[in-house]
N, C-alpha and C positions, 0 to 999 in steps of 0.2 A: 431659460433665456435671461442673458442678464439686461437688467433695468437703467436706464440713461436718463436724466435728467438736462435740457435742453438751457439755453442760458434765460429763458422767459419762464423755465418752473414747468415747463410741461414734459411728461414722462412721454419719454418714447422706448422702445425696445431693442435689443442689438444685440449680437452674436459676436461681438469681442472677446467673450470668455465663453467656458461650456460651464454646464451646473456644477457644482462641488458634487462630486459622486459619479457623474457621468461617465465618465470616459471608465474607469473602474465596472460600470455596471456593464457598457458595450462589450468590454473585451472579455469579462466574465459569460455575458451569452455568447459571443463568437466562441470562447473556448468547449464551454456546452456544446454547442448545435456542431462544432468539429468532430468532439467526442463521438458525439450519437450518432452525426453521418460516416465518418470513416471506418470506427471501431480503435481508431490509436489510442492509445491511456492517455489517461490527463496529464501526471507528471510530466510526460514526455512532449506535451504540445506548451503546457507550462513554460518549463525550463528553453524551447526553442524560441518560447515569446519572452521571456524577461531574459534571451540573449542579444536581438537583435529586431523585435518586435515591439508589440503596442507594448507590453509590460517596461519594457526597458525606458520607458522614457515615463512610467510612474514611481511615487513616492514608495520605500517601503511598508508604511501605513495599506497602502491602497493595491500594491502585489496581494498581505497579506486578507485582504478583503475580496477582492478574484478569490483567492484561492477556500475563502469562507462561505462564499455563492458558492460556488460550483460543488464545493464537496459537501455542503447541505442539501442542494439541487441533486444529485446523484444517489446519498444517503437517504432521502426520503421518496425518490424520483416516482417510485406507484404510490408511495399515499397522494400526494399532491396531485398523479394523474386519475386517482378515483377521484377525488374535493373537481379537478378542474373540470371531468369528463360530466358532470352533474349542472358546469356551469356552460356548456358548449351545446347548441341543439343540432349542431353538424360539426364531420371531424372536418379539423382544417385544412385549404385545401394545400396543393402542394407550392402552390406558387404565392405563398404565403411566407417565405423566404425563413427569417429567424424569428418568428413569431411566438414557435413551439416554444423556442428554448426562454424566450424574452418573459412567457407567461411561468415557464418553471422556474428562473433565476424569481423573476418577483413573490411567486406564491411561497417560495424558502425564505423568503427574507421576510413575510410578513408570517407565516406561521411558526416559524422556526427561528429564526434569528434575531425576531421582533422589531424587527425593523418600522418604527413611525407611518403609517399607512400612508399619510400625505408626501414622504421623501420616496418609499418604495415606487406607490402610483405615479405619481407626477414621473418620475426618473424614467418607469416601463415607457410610459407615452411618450414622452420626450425622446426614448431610441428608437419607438415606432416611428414617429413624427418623422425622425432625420435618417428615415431608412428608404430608398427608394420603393421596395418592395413590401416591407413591413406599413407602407405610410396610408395605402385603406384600411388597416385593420388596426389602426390608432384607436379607435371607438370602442374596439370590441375587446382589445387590450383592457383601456377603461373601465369600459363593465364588465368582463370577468375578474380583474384586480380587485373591484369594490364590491361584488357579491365573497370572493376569496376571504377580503378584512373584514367583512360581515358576516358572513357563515361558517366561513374554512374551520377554524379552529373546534365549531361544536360539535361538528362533522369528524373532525382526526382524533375529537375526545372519544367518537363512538367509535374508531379503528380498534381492530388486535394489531397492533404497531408492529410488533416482531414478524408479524407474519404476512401483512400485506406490502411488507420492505422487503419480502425474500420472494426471487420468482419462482413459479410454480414446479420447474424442474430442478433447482438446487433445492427447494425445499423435500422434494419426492426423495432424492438420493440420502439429505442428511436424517431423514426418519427411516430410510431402510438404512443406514451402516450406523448410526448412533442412538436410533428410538425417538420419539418427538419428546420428550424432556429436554433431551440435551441435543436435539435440534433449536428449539425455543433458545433453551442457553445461549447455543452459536448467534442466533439471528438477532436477539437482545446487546450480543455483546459487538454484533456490527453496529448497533446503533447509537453504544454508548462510546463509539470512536475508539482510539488511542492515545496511552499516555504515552509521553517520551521517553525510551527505554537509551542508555548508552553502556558503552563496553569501556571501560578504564584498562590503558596500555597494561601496566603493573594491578595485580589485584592485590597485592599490599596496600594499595593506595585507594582501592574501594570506598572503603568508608570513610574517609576524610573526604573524597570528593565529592560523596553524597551529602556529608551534613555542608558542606562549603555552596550546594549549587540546590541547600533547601531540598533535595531528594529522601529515598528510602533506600538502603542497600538489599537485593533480595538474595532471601539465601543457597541461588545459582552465583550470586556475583555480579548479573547489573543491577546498576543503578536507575531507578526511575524515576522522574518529575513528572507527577501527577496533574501538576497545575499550569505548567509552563506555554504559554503561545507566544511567547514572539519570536524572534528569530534567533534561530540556535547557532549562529556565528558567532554574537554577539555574548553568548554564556562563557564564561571564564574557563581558558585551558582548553577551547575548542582549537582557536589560534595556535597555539602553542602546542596541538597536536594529541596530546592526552587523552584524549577519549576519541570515539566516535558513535555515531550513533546507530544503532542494531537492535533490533527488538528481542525481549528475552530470549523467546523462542527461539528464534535463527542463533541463538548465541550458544544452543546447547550441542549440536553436532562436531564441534570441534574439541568438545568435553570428553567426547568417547573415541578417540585416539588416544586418551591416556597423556603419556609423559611422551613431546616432540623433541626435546632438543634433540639438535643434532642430527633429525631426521628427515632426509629428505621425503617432503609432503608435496604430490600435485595435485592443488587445487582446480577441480575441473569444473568451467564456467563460470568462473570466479568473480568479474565485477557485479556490482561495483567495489567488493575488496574485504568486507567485515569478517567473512570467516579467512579469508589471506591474514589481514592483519592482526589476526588473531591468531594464526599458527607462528606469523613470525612474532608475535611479543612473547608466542611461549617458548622462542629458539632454534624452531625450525628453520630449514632450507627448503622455500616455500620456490614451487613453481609455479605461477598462476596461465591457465590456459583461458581465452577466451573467445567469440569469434567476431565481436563488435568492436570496430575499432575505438567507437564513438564511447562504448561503456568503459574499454580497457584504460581509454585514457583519463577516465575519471576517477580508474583504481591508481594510474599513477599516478594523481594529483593527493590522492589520499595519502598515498605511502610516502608521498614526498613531504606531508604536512604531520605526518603521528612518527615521522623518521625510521618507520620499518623496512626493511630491505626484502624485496622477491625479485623475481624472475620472472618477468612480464611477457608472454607469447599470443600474437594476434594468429590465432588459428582454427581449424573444426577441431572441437573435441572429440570428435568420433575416429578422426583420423590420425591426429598428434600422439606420438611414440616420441618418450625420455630418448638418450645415447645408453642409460645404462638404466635398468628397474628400478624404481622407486619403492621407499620402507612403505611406504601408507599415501590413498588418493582420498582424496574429500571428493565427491560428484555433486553435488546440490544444481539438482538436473532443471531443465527448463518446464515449465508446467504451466497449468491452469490456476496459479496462484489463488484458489480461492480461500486459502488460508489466508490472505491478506487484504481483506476487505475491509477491517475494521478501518485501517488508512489508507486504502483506496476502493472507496465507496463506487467508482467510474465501472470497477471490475464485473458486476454483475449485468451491467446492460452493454456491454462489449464483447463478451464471453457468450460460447455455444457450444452446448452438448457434444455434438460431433465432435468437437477438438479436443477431447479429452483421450478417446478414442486413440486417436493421430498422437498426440502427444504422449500416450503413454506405451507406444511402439518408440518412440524415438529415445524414451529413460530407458525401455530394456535393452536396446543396442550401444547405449552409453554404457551402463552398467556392466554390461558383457565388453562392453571394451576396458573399462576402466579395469576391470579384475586380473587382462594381462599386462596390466600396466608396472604391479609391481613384484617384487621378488615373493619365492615361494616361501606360504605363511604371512604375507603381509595383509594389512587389516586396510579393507577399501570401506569406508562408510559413504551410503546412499542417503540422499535425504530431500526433499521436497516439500515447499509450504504452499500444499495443496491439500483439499477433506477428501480429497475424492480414494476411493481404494482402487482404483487403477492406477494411480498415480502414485502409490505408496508402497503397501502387503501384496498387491497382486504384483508388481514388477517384480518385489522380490523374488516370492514363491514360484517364479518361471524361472529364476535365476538359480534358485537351492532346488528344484524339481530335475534341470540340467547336470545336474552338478558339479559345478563350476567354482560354486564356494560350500561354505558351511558357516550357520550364525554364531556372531558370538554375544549372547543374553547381553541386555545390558540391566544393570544394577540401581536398585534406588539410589544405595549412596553414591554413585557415581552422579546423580541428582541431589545435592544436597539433600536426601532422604525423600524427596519428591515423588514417591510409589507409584502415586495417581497419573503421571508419563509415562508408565511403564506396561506395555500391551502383555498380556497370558502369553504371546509368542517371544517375550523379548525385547521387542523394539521399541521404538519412544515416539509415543504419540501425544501433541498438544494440541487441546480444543479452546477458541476463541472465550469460553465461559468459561473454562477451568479456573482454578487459584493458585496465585505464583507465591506462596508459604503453605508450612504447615497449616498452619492456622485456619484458612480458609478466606482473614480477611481482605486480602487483594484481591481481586480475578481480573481476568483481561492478558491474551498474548494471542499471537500471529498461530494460526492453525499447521506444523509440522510435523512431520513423519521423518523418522529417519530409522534405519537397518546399519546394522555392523557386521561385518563378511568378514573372513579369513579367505584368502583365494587358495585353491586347491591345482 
């Protein structure tokens, strides 16, 4: 509340301003408690509020602080609700409106983001205070917040971190298909976030654009900024179309097409556009199939700003037939993305078991479509940044059990000598903890599966 000074010298109080932080911290729990009640991802309620919503009318300082709540709020979201479940002697009731979320944004910012305990507290109360519904549980705000900055931390020092961040059914699947080492790995390397991976148009131009934007060239050929947070519009040569941004991982599926020019490629499912604008900078006659109108126009905004050229179709991939066969299709099928957690921490408390199930019927009827999609002998590559093996090797192997295709191995060096992507069956598999050189010394990329097919 801000402080007024009367012409006799005596303080009164007024609500002509809100707190410096305020408004940033309400629309960070409104975006929370949408998350957790709908199941929509965050990006997506994001980007609909800094279109025409609360965001839209904050500073870019205070978008990028939303988006620093919520995705420590979701990143740590079971450790924080073991610390708070210790400070509650009943769960809350339901007519307790945003309280849930009001107590998770503050306990991330005081445990995690370090947020000053008197700016954190003060700010929680103050949205309880001016919530109609949050406004009896202003007190209890208070003292769970002040037990949080009091205890929370000696408490999350006695956590296994990796493993009370991961819920109990992804962590059951990624120790039966990878063993608990390199479950650990994955669940480690969710917490240690994402650096910003991009794709340079020309890969001539790679490493100059790495030492020019302070990166590291890797030896797939992106570039990554390890250190970077502010807004990536704002990076040199974004403007002007040059790069975009793709995580290594997703960057290597369009590796195992070989040499495109000249070849007509449908990309199936394509926005928002990075493996598209990746066939077209290497030559291609890129078709891009999609069935969102809302993503596909996001791929045109793309192509229209890096200057590459495709052929944009709003339609079902399961249904869209070329005029003539296609050399080669990309599918990078709809999934369970649970490959992508490192930068969307929202994913694991939104996502259910059953859907994996459901979704991995609708990759093997993609797949089986995509295969008469193009001329005989042409090479369809499947791919998915999902950990799950329904999602990946079992789609295939219904697919080569049919026989419909036949594999075609794909090759370390076709990985800049990168072995460690390369499954006993062939196909290319990236784990969240892996390392993106020889070396070993980087690790971190989006968890992908991809298969290469010759159609029969």
């Amino acid at each position: 509340m801000a402080e007024i000074r009367t012409p006799r010298g005596k303080r009164r109080s007024g609500s002509s301003a809100p707190q410096a932080g305020l408004p940033a911290r309400r629309e960070a729990v409104r975006l929370i408690a949408e998350v957790l009640e709908t199941g929509r991802p965050f990006d997506e309620l994001f980007r609909l509020s800094a279109g025409d919503g609360p965001l839209a009318g904050l500073a870019p300082r205070d978008r990028a602080l939303v988006r620093a709540i919520a995705a420590t709020a979701f990143r740590h979201k079971l450790a924080i609700d073991d610390i708070l479940g210790r400070f509650l002697s009943r769960p809350l009731p339901r007519r307790a409106g945003g309280v849930y979320a009001t107590l998770l944004s503050g306990a991330a910012q005081l445990l995690f983001l370090r947020v000053p305990a008197h700016a954190a507290i003060d700010l929680a109360v103050s949205l309880a205070a001016g919530d109609r519904q949050m406004r009896p549980f202003k007190g209890l705000v208070n003292a769970v917040l002040r037990k949080v900055s009091a205890e929370g931390a000696a408490i999350a020092a006695g956590q296994d971190a990796a493993r009370i961040a991961t819920p109990d059914w992804l962590w059951r699947r990624w120790v039966s298909a990878y063993g608990e080492a390199e479950a650990r790995a994955i669940a480690e390397a969710h917490l240690a976030g994402a650096a910003l991976d991009i794709t340079v148009a020309d890969d001539v131009q790679a490493a100059g654009w790495a030492d020019r934007l302070g990166g590291v060239l890797l030896p797939t050929g992106t570039v990554r900024l390890a250190d970077h947070s502010g807004r990536v519009e704002e990076l040199a040569g974004y403007g002007d179309g040059v790069w975009w941004v793709q995580d290594a991982a997703a960057a290597l599926p369009v590796r195992l097409l070989g040499d495109v020019r000249g070849a007509h490629v449908v990309d199936l499912c394509a926005a928002p556009g990075g493996k598209a604008m990746q066939l077209a900078a290497r030559g291609a006659r890129v078709t891009a199939i999609d069935s969102s109108a809302h993503r596909l126009a996001r791929l045109a905004e793309n192509l229209k700003r890096t200057g590459l050229a495709a052929d944009t179709v709003h339609g079902d991939a399961a249904l869209w037939r070329p005029a003539e066969p296609a050399d080669a299709v990309l599918l990078d099928a709809p999934c369970s993305a649970t490959g992508t957690i490192r930068r969307h921490p929202d994913l694991p408390h939104i996502k259910m078991p059953e859907q994996i199930g459901a979704l991995a019927g609708l990759q093997s009827a993609l797949l089986a479509h995509a295969l008469t999609l193009v001329k005989p002998g042409g090479l369809v590559v499947y791919c998915s940044c999902s950990l799950e093996p329904e999602e990946g090797p079992e789609v295939v192997a219904k697919v080569l059990a049919a026989g419909r295709a036949e594999r075609v191995p794909v090759h370390a060096d076709e990985l800049a000598g990168l072995g460690h992507f390369v499954t006993a069956e062939g196909d290319l598999r990236t784990l969240p903890g892996q390392a993106v050189d020889a070396a070993g010394d980087l690790k971190g990329l989006d968890g992908f599966f991809a298969a290469r097919l010759r159609a029969l």
